[in-house]
Backbone as a printed PyTorch tensor [residue, N CA C, xyz], in Angstrom:
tensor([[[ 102.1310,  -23.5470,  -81.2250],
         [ 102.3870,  -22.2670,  -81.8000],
         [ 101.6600,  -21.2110,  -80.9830]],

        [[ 102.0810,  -20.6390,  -80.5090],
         [ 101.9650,  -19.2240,  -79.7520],
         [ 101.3180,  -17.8750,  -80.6400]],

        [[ 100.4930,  -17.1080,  -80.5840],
         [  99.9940,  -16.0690,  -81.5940],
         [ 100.1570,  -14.9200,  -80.3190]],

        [[ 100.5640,  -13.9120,  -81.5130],
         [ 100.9170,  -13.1180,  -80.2320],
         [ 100.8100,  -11.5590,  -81.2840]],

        [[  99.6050,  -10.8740,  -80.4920],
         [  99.6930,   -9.9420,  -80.9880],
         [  99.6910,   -8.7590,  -80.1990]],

        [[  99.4920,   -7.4170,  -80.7170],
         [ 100.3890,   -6.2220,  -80.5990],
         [  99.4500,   -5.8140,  -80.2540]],

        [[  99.5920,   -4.6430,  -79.1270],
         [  98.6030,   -3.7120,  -78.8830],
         [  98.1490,   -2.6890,  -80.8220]],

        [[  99.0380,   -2.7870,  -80.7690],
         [  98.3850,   -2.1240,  -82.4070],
         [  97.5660,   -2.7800,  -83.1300]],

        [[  98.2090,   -4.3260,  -83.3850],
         [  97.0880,   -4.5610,  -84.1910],
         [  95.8580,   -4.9500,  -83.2570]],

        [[  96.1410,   -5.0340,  -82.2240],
         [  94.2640,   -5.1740,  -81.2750],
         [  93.7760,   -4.3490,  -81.7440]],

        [[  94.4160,   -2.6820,  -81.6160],
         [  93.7090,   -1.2860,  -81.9140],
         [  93.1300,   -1.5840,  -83.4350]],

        [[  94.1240,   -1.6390,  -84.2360],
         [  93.7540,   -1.8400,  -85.7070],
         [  92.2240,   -2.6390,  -85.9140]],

        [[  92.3650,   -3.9840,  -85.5530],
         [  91.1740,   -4.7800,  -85.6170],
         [  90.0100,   -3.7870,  -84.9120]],

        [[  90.0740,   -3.6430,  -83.7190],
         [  89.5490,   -2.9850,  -83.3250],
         [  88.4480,   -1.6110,  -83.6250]],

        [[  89.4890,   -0.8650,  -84.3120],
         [  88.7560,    0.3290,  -85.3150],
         [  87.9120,   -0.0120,  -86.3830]],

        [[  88.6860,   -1.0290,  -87.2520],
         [  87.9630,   -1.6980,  -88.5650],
         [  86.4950,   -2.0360,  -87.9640]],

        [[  86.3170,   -3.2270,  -86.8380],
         [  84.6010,   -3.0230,  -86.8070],
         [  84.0410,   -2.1680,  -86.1660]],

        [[  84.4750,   -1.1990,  -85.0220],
         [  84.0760,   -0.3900,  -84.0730],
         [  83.6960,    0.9030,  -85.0830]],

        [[  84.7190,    1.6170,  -85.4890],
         [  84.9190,    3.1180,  -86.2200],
         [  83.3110,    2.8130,  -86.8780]],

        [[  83.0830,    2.4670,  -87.9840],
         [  82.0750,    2.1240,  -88.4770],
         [  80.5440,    2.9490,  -87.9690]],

        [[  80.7690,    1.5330,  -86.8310],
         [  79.1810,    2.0550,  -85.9700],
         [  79.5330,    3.4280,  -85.2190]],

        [[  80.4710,    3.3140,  -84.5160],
         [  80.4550,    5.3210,  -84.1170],
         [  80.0570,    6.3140,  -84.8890]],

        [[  81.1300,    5.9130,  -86.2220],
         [  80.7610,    7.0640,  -87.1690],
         [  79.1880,    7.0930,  -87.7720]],

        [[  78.4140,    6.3550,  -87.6740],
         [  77.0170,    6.1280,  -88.0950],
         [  75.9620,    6.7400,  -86.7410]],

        [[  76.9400,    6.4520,  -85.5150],
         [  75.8500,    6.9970,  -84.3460],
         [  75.9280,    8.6280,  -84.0440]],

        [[  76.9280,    8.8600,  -84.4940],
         [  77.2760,   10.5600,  -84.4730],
         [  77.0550,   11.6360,  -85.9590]],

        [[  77.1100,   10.6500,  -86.4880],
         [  76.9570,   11.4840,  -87.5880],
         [  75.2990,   11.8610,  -87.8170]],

        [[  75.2300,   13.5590,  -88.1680],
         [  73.7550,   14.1180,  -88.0750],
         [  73.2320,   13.8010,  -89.3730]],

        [[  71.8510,   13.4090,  -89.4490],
         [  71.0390,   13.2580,  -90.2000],
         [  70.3810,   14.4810,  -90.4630]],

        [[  69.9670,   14.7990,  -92.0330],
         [  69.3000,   16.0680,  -91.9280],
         [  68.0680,   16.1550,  -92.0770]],

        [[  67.0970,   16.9130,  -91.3260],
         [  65.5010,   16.9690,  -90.6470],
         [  64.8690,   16.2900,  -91.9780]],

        [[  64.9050,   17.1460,  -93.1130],
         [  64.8090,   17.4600,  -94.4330],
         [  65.8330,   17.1540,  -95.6710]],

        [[  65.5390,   16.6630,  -96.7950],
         [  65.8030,   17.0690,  -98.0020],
         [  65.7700,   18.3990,  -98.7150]],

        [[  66.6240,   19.6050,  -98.5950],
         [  65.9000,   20.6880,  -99.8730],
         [  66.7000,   20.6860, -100.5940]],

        [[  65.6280,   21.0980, -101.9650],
         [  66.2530,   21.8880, -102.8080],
         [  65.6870,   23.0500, -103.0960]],

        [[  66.0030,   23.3230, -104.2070],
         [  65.4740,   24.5600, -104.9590],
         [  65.6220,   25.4280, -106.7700]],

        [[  64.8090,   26.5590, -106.8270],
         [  64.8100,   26.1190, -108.4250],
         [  64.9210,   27.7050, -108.4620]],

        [[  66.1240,   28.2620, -109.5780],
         [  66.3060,   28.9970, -109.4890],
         [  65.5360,   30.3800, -110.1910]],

        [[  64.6790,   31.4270, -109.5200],
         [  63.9720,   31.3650, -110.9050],
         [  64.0120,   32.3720, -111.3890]],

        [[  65.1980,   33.0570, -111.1430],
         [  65.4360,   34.2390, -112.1080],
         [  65.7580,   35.2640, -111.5840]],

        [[  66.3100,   36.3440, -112.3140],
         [  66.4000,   38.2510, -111.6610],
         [  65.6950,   39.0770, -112.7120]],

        [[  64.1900,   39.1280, -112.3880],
         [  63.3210,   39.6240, -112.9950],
         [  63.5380,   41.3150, -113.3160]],

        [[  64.6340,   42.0130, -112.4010],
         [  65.1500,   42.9630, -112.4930],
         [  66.5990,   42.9380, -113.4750]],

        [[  66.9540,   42.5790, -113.9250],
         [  68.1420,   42.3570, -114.4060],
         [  68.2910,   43.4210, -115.8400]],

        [[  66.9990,   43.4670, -116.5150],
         [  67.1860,   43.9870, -117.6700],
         [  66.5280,   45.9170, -117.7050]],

        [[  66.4140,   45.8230, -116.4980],
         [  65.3680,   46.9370, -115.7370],
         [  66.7820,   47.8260, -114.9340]],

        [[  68.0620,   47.0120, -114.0230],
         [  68.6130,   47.5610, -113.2230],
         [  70.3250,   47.0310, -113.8870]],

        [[  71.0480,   48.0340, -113.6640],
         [  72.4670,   47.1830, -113.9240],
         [  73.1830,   45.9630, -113.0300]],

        [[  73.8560,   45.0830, -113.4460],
         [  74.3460,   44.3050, -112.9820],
         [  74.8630,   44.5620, -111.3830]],

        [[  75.1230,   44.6840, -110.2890],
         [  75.4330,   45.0090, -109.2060],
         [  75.1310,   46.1450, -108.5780]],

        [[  73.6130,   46.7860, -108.9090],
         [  72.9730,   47.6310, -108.4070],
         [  72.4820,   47.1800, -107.3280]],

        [[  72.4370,   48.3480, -106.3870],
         [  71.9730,   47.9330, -104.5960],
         [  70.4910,   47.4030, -105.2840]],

        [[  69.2100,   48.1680, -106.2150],
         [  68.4980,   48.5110, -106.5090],
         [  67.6850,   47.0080, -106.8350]],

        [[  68.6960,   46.0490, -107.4120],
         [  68.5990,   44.8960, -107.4600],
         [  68.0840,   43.9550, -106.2890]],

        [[  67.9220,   44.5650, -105.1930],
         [  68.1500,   44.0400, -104.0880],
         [  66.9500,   43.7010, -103.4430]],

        [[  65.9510,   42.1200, -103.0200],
         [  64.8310,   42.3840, -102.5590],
         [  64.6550,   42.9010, -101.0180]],

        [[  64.0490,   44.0050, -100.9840],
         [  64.0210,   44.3100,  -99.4870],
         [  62.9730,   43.3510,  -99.2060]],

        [[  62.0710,   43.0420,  -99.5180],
         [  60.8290,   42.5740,  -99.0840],
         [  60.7790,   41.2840,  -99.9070]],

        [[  59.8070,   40.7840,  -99.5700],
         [  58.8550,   39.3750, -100.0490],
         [  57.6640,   39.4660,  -99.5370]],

        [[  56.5180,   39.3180, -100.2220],
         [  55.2200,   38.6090,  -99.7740],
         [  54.5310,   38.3230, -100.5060]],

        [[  53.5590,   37.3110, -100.4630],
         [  52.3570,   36.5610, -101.1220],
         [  51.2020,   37.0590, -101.2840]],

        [[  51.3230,   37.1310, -102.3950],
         [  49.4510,   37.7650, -102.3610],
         [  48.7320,   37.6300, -103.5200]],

        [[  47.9220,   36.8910, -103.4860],
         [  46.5400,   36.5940, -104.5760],
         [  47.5640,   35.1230, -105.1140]],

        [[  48.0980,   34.4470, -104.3240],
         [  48.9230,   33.5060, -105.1310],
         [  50.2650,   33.8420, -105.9220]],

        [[  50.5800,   34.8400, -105.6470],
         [  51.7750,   35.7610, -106.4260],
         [  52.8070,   36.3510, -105.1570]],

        [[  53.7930,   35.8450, -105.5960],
         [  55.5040,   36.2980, -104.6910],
         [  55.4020,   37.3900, -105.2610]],

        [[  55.3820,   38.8450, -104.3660],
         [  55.6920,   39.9390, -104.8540],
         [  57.0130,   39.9060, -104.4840]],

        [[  57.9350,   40.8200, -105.2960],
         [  59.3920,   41.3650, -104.9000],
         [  59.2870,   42.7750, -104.7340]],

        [[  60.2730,   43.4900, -103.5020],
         [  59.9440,   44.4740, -103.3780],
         [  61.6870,   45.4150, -104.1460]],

        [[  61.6910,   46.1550, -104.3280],
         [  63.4050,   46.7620, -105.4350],
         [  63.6910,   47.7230, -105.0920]],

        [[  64.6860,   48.6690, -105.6160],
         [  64.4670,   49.8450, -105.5550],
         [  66.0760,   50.4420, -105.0600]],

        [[  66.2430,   51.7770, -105.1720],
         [  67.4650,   52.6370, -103.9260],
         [  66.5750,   53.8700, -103.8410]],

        [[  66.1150,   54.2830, -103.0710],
         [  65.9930,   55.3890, -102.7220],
         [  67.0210,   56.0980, -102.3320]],

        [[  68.6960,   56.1350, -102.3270],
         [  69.1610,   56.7330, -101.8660],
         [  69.9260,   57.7230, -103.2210]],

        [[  69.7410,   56.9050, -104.5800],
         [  70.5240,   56.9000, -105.3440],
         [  69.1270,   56.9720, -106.3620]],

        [[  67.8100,   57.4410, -105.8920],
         [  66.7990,   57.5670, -106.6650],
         [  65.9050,   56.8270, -108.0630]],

        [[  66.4110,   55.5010, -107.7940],
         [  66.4510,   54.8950, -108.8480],
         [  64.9530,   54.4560, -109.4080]],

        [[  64.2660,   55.2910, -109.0690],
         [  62.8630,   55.1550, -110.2130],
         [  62.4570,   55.5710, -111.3080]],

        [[  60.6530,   55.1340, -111.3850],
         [  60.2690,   54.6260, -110.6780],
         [  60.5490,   53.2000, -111.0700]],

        [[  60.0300,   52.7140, -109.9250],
         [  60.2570,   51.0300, -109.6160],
         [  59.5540,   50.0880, -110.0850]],

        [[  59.6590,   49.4500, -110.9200],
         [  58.7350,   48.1910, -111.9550],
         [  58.3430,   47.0370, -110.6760]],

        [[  57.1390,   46.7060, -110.2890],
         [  56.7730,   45.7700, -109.4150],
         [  56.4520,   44.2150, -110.1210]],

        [[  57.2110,   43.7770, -109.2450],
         [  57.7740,   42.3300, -110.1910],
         [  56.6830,   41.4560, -109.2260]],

        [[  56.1790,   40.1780, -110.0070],
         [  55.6730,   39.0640, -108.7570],
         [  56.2880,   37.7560, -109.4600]],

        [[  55.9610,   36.8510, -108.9610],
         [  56.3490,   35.5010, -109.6520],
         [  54.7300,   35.1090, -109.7090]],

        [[  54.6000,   34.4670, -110.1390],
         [  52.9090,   34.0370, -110.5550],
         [  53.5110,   32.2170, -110.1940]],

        [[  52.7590,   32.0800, -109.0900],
         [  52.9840,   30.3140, -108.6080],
         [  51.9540,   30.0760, -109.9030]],

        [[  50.9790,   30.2290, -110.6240],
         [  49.9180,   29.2790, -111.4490],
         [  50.9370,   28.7600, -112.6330]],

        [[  51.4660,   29.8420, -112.9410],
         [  52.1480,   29.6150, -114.4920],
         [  53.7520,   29.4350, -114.2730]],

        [[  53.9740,   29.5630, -112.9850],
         [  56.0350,   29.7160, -112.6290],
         [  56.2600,   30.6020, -113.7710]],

        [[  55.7510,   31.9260, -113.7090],
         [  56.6590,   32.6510, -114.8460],
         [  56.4500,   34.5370, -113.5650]],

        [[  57.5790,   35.1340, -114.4340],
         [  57.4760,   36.1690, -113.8210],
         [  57.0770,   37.1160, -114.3410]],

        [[  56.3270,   38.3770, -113.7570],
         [  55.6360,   39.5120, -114.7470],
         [  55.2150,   40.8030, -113.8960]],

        [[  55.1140,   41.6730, -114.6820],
         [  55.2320,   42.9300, -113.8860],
         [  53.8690,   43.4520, -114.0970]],

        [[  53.9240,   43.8100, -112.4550],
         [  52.0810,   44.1250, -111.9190],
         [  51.7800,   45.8690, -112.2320]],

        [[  53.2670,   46.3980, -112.5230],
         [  52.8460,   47.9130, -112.4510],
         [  54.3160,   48.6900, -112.5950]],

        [[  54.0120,   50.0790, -112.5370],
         [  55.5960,   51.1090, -112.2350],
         [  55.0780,   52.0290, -111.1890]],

        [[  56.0470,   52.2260, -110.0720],
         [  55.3830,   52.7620, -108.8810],
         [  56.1330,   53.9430, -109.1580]],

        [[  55.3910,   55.4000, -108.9250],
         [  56.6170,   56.8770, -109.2450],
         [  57.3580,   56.7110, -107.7970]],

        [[  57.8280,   55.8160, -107.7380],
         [  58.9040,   56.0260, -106.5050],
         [  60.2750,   55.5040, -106.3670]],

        [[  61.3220,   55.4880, -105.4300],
         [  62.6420,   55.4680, -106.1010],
         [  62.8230,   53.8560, -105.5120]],

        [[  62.0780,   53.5500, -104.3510],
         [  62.1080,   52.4290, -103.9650],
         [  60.9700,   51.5680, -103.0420]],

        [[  60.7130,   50.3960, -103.3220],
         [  59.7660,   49.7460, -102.3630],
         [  60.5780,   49.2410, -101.7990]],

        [[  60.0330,   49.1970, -100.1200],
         [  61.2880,   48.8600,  -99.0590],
         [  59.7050,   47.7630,  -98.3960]],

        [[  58.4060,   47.9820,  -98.1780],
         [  57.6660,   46.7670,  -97.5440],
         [  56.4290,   46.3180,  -98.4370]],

        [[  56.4550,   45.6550,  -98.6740],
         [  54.4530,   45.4060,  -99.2550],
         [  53.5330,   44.9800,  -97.6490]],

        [[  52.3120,   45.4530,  -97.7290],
         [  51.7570,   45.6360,  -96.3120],
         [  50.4230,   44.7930,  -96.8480]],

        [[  49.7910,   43.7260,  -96.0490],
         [  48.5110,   43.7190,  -96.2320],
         [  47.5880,   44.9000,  -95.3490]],

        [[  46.9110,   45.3600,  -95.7520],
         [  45.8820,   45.9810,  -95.1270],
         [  43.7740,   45.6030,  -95.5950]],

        [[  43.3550,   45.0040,  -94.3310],
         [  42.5570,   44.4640,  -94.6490],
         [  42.2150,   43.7540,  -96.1590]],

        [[  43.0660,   43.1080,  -96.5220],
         [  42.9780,   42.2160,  -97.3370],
         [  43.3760,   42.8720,  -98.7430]],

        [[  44.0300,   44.0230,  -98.5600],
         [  44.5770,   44.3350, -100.2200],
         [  46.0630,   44.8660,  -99.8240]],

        [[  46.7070,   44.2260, -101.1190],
         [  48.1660,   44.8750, -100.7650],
         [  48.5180,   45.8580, -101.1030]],

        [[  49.3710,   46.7040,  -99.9510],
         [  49.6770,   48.3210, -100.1760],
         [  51.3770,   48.2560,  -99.8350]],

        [[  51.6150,   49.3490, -100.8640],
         [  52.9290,   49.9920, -100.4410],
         [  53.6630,   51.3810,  -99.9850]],

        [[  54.1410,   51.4000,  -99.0130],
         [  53.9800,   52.5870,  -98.4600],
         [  55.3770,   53.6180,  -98.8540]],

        [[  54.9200,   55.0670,  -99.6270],
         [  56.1320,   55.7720, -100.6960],
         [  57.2690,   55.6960,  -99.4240]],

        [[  58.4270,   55.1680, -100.2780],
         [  59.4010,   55.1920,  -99.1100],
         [  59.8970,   56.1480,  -99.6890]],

        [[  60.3120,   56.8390, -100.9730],
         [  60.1990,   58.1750, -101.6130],
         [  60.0760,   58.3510, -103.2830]],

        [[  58.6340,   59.1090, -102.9860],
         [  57.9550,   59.1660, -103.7030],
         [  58.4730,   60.3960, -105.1280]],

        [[  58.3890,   59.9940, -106.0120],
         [  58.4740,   61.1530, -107.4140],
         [  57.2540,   62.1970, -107.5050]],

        [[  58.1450,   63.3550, -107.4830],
         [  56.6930,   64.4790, -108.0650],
         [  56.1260,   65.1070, -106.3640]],

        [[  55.6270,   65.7670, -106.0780],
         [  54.4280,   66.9290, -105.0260],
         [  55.2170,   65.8670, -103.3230]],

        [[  55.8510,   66.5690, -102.8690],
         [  56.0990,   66.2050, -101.7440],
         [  55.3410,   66.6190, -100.1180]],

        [[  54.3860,   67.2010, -101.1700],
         [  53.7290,   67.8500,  -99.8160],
         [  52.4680,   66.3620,  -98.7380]],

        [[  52.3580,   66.0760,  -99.4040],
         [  51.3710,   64.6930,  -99.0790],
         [  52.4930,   63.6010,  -99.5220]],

        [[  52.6720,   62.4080,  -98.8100],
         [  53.2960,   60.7440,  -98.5740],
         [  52.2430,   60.0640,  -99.6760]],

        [[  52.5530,   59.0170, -100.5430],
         [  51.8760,   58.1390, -101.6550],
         [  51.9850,   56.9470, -100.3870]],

        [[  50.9320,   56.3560, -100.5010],
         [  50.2530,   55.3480, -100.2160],
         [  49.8910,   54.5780, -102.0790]],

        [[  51.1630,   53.3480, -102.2550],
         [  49.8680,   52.5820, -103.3700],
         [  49.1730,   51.6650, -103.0760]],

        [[  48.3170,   51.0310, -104.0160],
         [  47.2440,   50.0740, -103.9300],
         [  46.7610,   49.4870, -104.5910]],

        [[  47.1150,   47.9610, -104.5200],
         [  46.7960,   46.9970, -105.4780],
         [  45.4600,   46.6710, -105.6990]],

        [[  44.9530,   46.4690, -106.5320],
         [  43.3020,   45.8310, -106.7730],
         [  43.2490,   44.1530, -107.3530]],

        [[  44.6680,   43.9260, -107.6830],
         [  44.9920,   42.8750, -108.0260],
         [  44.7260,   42.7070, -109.6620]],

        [[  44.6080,   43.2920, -110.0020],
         [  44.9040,   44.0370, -111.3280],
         [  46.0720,   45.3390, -111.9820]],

        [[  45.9230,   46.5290, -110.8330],
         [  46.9090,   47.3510, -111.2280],
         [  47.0050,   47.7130, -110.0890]],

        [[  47.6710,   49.1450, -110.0210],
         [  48.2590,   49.8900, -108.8350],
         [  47.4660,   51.0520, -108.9120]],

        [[  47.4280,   51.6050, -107.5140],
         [  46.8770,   52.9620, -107.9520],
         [  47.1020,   53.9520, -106.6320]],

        [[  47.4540,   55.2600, -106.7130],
         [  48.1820,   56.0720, -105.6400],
         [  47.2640,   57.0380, -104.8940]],

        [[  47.5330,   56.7920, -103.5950],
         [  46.6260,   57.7740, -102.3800],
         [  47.8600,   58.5000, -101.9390]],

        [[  47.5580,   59.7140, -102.3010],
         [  48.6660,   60.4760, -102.0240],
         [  48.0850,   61.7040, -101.0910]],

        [[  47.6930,   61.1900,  -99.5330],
         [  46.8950,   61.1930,  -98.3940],
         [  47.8200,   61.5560,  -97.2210]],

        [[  49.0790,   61.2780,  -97.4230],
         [  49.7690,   61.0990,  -95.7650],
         [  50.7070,   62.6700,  -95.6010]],

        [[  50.4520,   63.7470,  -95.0180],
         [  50.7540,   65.0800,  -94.9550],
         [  51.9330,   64.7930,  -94.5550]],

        [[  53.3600,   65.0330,  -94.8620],
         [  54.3840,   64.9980,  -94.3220],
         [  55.1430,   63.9400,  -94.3960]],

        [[  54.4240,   62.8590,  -95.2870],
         [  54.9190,   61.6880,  -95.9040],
         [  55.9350,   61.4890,  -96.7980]],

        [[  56.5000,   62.2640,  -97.0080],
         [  58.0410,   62.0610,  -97.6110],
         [  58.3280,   60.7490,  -97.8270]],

        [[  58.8740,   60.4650,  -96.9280],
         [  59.4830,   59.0380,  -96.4980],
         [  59.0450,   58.3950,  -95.5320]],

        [[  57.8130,   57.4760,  -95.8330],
         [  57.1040,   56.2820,  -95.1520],
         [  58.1150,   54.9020,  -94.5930]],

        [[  57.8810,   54.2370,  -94.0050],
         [  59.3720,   53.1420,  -93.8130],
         [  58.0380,   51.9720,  -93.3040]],

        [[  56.6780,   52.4380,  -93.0270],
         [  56.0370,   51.1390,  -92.6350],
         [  54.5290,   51.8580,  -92.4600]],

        [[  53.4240,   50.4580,  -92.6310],
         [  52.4300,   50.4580,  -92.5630],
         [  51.5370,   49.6380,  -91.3260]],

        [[  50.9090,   49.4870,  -90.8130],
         [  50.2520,   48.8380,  -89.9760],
         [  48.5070,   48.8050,  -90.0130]],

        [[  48.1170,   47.7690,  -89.2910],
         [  46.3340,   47.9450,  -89.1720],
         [  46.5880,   47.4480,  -87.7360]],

        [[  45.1440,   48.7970,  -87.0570],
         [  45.1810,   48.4780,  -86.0220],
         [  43.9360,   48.7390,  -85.1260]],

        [[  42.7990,   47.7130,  -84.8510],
         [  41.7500,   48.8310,  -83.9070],
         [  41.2150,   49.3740,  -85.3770]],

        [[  40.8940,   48.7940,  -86.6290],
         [  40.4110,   49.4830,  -87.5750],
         [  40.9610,   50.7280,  -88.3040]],

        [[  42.3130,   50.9490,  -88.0380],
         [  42.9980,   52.3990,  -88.7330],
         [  44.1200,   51.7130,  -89.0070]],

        [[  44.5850,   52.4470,  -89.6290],
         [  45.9100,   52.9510,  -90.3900],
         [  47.2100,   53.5150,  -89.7520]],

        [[  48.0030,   52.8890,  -89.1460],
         [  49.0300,   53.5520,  -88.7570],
         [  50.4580,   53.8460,  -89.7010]],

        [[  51.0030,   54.8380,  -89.9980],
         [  51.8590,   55.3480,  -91.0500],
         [  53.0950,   55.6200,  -90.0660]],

        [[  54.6020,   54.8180,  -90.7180],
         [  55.8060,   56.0520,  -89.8750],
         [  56.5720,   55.9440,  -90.9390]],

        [[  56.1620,   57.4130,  -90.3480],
         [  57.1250,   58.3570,  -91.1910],
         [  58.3790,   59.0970,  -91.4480]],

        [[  59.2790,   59.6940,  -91.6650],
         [  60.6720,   60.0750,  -91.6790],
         [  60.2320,   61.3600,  -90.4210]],

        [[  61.5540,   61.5250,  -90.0220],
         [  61.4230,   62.9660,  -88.7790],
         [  60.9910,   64.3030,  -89.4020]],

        [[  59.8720,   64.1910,  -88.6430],
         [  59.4050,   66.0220,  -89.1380],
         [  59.5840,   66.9380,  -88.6900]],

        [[  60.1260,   68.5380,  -88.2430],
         [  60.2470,   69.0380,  -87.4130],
         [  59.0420,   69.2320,  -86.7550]],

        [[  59.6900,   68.9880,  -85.3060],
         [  58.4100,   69.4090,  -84.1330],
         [  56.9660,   68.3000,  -84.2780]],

        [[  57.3010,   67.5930,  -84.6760],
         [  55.8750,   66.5330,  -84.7280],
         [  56.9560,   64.8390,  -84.9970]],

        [[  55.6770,   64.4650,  -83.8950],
         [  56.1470,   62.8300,  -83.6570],
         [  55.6660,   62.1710,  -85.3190]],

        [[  56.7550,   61.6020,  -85.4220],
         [  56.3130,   60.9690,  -87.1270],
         [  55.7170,   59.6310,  -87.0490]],

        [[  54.2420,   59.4890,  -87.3160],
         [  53.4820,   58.6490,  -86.8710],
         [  51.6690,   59.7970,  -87.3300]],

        [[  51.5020,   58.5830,  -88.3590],
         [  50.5250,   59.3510,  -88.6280],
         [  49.3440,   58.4000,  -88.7500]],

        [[  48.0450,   58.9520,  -88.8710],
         [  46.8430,   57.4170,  -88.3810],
         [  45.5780,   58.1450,  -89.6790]],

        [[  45.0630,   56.7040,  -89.8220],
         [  43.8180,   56.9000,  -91.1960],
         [  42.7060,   56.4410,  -90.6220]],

        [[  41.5800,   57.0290,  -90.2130],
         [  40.3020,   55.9970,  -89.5820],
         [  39.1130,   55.5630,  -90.8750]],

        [[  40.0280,   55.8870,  -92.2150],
         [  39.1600,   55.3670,  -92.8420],
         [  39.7020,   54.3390,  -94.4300]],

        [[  40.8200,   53.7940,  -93.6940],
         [  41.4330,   52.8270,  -94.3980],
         [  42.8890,   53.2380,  -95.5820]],

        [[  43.1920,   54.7580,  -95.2080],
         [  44.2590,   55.3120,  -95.9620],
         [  43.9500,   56.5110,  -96.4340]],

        [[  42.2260,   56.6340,  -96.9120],
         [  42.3030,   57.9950,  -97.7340],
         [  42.6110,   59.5520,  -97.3150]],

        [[  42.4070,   59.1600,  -95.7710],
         [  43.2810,   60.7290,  -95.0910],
         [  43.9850,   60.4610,  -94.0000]],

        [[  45.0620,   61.1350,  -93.6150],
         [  45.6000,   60.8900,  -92.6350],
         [  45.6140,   62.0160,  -91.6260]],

        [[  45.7840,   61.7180,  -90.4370],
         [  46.8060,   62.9260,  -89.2090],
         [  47.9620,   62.4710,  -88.6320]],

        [[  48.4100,   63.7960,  -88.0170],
         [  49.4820,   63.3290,  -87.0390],
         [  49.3440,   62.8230,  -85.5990]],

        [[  49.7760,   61.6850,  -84.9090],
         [  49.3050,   61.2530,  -83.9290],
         [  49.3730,   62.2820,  -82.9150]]])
């Protein structure tokens, strides 16, 4: 008896044990496992449903606490309730109300967190600088021409501030004594 087979079924047999191990040598493994846990929109009952305002510009850690940063300044929506997540307890809670329409960065500066008025409610003649104590907030309203702050820096021991365009002056303003006064560079 003669057996006589087909280029197909060679192929066939063929795939059945081969396919297998290919598909096991190509296929990517992933670095990691994640997941994640969802933990809420601590703004939700504060902002309407599909408000920009809703929106975190920022994130950062501080004292053990996820701050969120909120807000529209374009559409004035203050002031702004400062939300953190508290890693001790996984619950969320509000550190303060900033008179401003939006937080756009949280900044460390030598070891306390500040936020710089991206636009501030009330006397526009001086920029709000706030400041956490890790207890509450509290406002340096120090930066001449500070309207609209967009960032903070430490540098060489000062304070660097920028600021929205001023006429005739570079917007960039400096503190040599940790925020409470400023100039123009």
């Amino acid at each position: 008896m003669k057996i006589f087979i087909t280029l197909v079924d060679f192929l066939m047999v063929l795939i059945q044990f081969i396919f297998p191990v290919v598909k096991e040598a190509v296929t990517p493994k992933p670095a990691f496992e994640a997941s994640y846990t969802n933990l809420g929109i601590p703004l939700a009952s504060y902002y309407p449903e599909g408000s920009i305002a809703r929106t975190p510009w920022d994130l950062t850690v501080h004292d053990n606490k996820l701050f969120v940063a909120a807000g529209d300044y374009d559409v004035n929506a203050g002031p702004v309730p400062v939300w953190y997540y508290d890693f001790s307890d996984s619950r969320w809670k509000q550190s303060g109300l900033l008179p401003d329409e939006q937080i756009e960065h949280f900044k460390t500066i030598n070891g306390t967190l500040m936020v710089p008025g991206c636009d501030p409610q009330g006397n526009w003649d001086y920029g709000n600088i706030y400041v956490y104590d890790n207890r509450q907030w509290s406002t340096l309203q120090t930066v001449p021409g500070g309207i609209h702050q967009f960032d903070l820096i430490e540098y060489d021991d000062k304070v660097f501030a920028a600021l929205g365009v001023l006429p005739g002056e570079f917007p960039i303003a400096v503190s040599n004594d940790g925020g409470k006064s400023f100039h123009q560079v």
